[in-house]
Every structure is written in C-alpha cells, then in structure tokens.
C-alpha positions in Angstrom: 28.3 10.0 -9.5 29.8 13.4 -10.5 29.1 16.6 -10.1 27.8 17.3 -13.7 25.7 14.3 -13.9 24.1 15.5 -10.6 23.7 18.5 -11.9 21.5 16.9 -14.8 19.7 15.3 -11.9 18.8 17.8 -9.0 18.2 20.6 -11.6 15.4 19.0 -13.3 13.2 18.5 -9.9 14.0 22.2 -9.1 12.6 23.3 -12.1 9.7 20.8 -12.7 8.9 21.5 -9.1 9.0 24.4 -9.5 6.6 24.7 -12.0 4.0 22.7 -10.5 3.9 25.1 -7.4 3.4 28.1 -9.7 0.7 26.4 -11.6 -0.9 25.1 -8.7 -1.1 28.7 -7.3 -2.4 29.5 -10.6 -5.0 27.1 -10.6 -6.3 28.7 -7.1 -6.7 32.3 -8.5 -8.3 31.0 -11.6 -10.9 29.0 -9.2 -11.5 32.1 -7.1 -12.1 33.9 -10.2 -14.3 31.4 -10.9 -12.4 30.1 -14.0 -12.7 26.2 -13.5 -11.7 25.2 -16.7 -8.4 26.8 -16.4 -8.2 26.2 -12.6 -8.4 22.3 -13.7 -5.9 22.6 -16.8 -3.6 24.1 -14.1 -3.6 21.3 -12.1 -3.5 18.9 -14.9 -0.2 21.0 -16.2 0.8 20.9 -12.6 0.5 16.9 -12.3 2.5 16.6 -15.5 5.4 18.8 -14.1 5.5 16.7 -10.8 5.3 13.3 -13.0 8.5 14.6 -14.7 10.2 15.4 -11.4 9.1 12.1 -10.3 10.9 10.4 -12.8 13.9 12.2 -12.5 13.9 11.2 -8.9 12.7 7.5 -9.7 15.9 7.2 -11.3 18.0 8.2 -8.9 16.1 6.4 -6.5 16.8 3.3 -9.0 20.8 4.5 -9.2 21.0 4.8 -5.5 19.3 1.2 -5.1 21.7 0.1 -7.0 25.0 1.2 -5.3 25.2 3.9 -7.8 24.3 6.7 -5.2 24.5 10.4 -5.5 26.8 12.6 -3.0 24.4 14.5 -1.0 24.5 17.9 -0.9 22.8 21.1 0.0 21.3 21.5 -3.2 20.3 17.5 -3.6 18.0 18.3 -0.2 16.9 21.9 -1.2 15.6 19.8 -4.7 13.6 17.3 -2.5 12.0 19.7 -0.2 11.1 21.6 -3.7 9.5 18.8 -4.6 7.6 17.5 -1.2 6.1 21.2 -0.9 4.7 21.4 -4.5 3.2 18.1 -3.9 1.5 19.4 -1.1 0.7 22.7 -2.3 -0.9 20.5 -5.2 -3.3 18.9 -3.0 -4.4 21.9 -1.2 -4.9 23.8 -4.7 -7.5 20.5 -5.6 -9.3 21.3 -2.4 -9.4 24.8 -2.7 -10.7 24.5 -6.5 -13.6 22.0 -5.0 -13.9 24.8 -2.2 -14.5 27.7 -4.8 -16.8 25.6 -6.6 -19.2 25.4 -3.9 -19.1 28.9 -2.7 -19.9 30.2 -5.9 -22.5 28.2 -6.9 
C-alpha cells in the first residue's frame, strides 16, 4: 500500500477520533451544566464520529486480512491510540452524564 493511499486511511481515524473525544468532553460540560439534551446529542454525534473511524479501520483491517497490509508507521499507531482513547473517553463521558443526572436531581 502506498503512502498516499495510507494517507487516505490513517487521516480519517485521526480526525473522526478526534472529534469524538471533543464531543465527548462536550457532552460532559453540557451534563454538569445540567443540559441533558445536548449532553446526549453529543454523545450520539460522538458515536457517529467513532462509527466512521470504525469503518475506516474495518477496512484496513479487511485489506490487511487479505495480504493487502499497510506499512506501519509512527503515525499508523498514533491514529489507533487516537482512536482506543476516544473510545474510552466515550464511555466515561456516558457515566459521567448518568452521574450528573443523579446529583442534580
């Protein structure tokens, strides 16, 4: 695989993963606000950005199964550990949302 078309590849988990994180921080200062409807539209906004970084990386995945593999590089692991901390920075905004809702009720 080249360079450009991993390029097309890593860039788009950077930047989808990169969303989710910063609406998932977003969604936890709208919850301590005590704005739950945006706080969930957030995290619904976040879950689509990961969903798109999952398929980018479903495909390679798919590419890689099938001896078409990527070159890995710096930026190739930077893009995956992107992506494994917005996941989990996604789940703790969720419990932190469910957390604000109880102390302010």
């Amino acid at each position: 695989m080249n360079e450009e078309l991993a390029m097309e590849i890593i860039m788009p988990i950077i930047l989808h993963a990169g969303n989710a994180k910063s609406l998932s921080m977003e969604a936890i200062q709208m919850a301590k606000k005590g704005k739950f409807e945006d706080a969930e539209k957030a995290i619904s906004d976040a879950s689509d950005a990961l969903n798109e970084a999952h398929h980018v990386q479903t495909d390679l995945l798919q590419k890689e199964a099938g001896g078409k593999g990527i070159i890995l590089s710096l930026l190739m692991v930077h893009a995956q550990d992107h992506l494994m901390t917005s996941i989990a920075v996604k789940d703790l905004a969720n419990e932190m949302i469910d957390m604000y809702k109880v102390v302010k009720k």
